[in-house]
Structures are given as structure tokens and as C-alpha cells.
DSSP file (Angstrom, degrees, kcal/mol; ACC not computed):
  #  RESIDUE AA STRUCTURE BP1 BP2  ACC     N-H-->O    O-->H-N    N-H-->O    O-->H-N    TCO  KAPPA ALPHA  PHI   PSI    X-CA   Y-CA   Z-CA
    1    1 A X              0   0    0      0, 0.0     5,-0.0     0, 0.0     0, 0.0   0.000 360.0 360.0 360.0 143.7    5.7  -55.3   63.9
    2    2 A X        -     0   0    0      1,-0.1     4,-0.2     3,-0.0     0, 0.0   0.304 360.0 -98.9 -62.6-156.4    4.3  -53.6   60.7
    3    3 A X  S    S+     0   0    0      2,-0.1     4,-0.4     1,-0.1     3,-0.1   0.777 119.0  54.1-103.1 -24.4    6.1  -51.2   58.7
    4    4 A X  S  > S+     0   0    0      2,-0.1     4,-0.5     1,-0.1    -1,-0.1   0.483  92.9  66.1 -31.1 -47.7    4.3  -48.5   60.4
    5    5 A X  H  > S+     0   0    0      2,-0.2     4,-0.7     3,-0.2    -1,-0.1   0.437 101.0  45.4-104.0 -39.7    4.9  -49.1   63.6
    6    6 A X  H >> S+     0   0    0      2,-0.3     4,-2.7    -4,-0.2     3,-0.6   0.820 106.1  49.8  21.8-107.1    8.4  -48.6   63.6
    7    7 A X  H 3> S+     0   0    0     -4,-0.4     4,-1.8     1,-0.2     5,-0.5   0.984 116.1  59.6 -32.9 -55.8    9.1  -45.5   61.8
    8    8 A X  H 3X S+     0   0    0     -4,-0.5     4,-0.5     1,-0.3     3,-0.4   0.799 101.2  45.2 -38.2 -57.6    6.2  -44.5   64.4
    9    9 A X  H XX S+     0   0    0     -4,-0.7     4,-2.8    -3,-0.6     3,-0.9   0.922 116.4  48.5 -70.4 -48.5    7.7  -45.3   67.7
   10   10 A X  H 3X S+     0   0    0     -4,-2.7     4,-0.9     1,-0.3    -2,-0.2   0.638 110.4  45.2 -90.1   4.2   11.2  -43.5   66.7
   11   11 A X  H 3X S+     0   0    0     -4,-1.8     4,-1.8    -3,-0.4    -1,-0.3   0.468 114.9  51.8 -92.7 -10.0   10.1  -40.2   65.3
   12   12 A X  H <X S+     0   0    0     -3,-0.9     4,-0.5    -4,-0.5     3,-0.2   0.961 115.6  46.5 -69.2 -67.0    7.6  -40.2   68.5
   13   13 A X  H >X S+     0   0    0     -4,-2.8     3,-3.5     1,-0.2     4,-1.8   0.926 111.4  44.3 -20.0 -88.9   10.9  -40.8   70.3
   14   14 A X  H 3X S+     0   0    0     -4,-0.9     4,-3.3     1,-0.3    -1,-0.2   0.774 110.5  61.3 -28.3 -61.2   13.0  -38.2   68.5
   15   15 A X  H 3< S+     0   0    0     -4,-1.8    -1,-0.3     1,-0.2     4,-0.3   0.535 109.3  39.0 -31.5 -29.2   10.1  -35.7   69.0
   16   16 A X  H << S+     0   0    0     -3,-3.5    -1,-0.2    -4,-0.5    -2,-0.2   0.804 117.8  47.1-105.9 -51.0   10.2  -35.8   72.6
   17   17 A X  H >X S+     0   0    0     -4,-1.8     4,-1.5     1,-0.2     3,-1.2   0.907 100.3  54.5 -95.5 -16.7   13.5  -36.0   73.1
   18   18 A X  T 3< S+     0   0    0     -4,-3.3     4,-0.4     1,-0.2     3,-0.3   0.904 105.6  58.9 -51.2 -46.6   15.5  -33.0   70.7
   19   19 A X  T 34 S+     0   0    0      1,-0.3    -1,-0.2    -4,-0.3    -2,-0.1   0.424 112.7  47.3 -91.0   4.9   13.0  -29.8   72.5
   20   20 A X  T <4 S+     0   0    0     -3,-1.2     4,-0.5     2,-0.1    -1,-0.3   0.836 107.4  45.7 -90.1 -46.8   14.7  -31.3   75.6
   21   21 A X  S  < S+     0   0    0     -4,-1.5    -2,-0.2    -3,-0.3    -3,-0.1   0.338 119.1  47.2 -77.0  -1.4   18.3  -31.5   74.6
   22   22 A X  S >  S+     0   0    0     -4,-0.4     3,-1.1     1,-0.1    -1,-0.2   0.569  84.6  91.4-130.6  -0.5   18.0  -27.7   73.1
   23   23 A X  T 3  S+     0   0    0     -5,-0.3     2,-0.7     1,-0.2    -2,-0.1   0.979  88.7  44.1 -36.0 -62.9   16.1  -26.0   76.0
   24   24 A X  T 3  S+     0   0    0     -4,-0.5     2,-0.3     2,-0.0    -1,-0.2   0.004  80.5 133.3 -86.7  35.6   19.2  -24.9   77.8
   25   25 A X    <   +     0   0    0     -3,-1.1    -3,-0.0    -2,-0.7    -4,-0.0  -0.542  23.1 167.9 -94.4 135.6   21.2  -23.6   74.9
   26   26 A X    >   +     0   0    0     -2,-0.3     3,-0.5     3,-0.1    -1,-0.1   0.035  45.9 115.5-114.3  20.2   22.8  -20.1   75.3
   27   27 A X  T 3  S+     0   0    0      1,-0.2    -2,-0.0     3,-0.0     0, 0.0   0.988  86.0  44.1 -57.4 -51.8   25.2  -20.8   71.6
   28   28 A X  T >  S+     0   0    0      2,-0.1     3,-2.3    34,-0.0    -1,-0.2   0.900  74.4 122.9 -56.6 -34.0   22.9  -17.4   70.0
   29   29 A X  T <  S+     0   0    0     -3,-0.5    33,-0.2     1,-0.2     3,-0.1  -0.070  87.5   6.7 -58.7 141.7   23.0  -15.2   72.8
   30   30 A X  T 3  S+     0   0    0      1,-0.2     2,-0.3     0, 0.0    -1,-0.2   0.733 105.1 132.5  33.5  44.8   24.7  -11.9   71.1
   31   31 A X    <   -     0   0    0     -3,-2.3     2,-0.6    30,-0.2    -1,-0.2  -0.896  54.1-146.8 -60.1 115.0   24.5  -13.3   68.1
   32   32 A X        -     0   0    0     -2,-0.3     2,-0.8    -3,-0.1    32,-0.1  -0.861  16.0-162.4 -80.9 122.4   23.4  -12.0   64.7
   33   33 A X        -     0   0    0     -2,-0.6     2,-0.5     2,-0.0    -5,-0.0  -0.827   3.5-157.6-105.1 126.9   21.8  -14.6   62.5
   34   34 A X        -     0   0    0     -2,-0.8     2,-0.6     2,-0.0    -2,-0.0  -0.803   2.2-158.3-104.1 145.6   21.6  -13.8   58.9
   35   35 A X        -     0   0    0     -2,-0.5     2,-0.4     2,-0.0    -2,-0.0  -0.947  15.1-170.8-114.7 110.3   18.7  -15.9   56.9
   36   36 A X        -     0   0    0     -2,-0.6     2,-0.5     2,-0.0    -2,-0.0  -0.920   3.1-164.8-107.8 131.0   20.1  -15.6   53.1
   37   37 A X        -     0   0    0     -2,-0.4     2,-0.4     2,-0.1    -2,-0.0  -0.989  13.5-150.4-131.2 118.0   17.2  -17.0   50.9
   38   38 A X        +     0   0    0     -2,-0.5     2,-0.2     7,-0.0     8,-0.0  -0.176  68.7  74.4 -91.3  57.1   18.5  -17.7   47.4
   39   39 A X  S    S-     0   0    0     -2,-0.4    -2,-0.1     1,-0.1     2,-0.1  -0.771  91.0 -73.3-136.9 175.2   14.9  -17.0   45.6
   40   40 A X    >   -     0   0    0     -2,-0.2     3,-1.1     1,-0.1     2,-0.6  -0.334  58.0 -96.2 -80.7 169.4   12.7  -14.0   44.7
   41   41 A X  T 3  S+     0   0    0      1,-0.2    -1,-0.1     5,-0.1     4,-0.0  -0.781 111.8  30.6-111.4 126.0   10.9  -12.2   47.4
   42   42 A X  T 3  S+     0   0    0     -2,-0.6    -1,-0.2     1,-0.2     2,-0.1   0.269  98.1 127.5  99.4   3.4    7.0  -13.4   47.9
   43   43 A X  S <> S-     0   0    0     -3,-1.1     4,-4.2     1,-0.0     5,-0.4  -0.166  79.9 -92.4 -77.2 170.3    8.2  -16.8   46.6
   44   44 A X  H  > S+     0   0    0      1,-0.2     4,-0.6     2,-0.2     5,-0.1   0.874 123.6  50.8 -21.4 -80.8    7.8  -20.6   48.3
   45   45 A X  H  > S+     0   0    0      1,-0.2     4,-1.6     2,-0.2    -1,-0.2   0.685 109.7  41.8 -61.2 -25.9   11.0  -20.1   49.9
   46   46 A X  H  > S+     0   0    0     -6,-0.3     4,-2.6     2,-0.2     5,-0.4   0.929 106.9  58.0 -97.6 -21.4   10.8  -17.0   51.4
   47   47 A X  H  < S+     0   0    0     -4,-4.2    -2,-0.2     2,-0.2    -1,-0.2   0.719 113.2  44.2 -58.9   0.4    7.5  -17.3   52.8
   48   48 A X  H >X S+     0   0    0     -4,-0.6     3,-1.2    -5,-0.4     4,-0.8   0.927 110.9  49.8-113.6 -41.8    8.7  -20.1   54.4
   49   49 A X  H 3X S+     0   0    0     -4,-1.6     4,-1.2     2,-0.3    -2,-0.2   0.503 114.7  47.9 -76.5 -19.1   12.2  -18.6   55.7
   50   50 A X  H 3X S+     0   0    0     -4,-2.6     4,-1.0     2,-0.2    -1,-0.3   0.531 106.4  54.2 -99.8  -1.0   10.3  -15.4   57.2
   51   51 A X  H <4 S+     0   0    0     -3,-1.2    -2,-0.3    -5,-0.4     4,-0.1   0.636 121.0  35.7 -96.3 -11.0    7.7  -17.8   58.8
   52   52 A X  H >X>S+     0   0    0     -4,-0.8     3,-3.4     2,-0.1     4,-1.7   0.803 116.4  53.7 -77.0 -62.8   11.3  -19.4   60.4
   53   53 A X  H 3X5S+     0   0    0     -4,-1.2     4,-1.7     1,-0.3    -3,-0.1   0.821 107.5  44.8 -46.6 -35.8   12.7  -16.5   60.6
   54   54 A X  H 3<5S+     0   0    0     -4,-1.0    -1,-0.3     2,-0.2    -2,-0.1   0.470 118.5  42.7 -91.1   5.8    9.9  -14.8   62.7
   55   55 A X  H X>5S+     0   0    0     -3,-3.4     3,-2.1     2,-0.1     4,-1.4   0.788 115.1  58.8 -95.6 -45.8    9.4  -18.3   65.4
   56   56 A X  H >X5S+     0   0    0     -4,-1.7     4,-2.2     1,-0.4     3,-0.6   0.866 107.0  44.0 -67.5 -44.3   13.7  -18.1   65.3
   57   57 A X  H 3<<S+     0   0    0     -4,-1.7    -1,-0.4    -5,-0.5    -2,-0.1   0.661 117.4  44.5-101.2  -5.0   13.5  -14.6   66.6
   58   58 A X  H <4 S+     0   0    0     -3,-2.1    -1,-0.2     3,-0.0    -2,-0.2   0.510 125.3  35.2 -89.3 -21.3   10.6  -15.5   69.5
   59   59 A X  H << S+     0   0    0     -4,-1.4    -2,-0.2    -3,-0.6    -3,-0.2   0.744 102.6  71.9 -95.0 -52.4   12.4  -18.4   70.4
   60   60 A X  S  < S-     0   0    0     -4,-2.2     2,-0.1    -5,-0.3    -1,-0.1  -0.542  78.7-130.5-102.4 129.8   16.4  -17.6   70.2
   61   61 A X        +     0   0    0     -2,-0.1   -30,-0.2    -3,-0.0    -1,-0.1  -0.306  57.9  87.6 -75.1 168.6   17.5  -15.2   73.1
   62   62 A X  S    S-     0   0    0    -33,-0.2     2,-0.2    -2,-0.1   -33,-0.1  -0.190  87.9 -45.3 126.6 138.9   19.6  -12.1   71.9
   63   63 A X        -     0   0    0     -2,-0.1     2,-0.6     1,-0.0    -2,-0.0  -0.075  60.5-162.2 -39.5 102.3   19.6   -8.8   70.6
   64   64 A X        -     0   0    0     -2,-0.2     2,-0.1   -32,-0.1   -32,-0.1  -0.718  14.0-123.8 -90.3 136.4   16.9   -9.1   67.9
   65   65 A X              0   0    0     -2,-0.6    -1,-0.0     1,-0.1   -33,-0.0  -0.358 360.0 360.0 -67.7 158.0   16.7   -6.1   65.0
   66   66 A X              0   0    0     -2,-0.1    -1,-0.1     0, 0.0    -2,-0.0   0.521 360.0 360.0 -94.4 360.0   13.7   -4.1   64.2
């Protein structure tokens, strides 16, 4: 097998099988999750923690705030 090939097959694996193993999760429901981002606001990291933050709240069942 290459070096490629490899790597290839087990993140295909992995891909397929974690969105299986977390379908049926209730751990959040009536939860609050707080997303603390230790950077300035409009930086890397928080455009990228409010583009989680906003799939986490479309995905994760619970009383979400407005």
C-alpha cells in the first residue's frame, strides 16, 4: 500500500462512523454551553467559534438563548 492509501481508508472510516455514534445523544438537552474565546472580537478565533457556535446551536437540542 502507498503512504496515501492508508491514512485514506481510516479517516474515510472515522468519517462515517463518529456522525453515527453521536446521533442519539441527549448529554446537552437543558444545558447551557458557554463558548469562552480567549482573543479580540472580529479576530481568526472568533470568527471561527461563532461559525461553531452558530451549527452547535442548530444541531444540539435545548433551550437555546436569543
Amino acid at each position: 500500500m502507498s503512504k496515501i492509501t492508508l491514512p485514506s481508508i481510516l479517516l474515510a472510516t472515522t468519517m462515517v462512523i463518529l456522525p453515527a455514534l453521536a446521533q442519539g445523544d441527549d448529554f446537552y438537552r437543558g444545558k447551557t454551553i458557554r463558548f469562552v474565546v480567549g482573543q479580540a472580537a472580529g479576530g481568526g478565533y472568533d470568527l471561527s467559534a461563532r461559525t461553531i457556535a452558530r451549527h452547535m446551536g442548530k444541531h444540539l437540542p435545548g433551550n437555546l438563548p436569543s
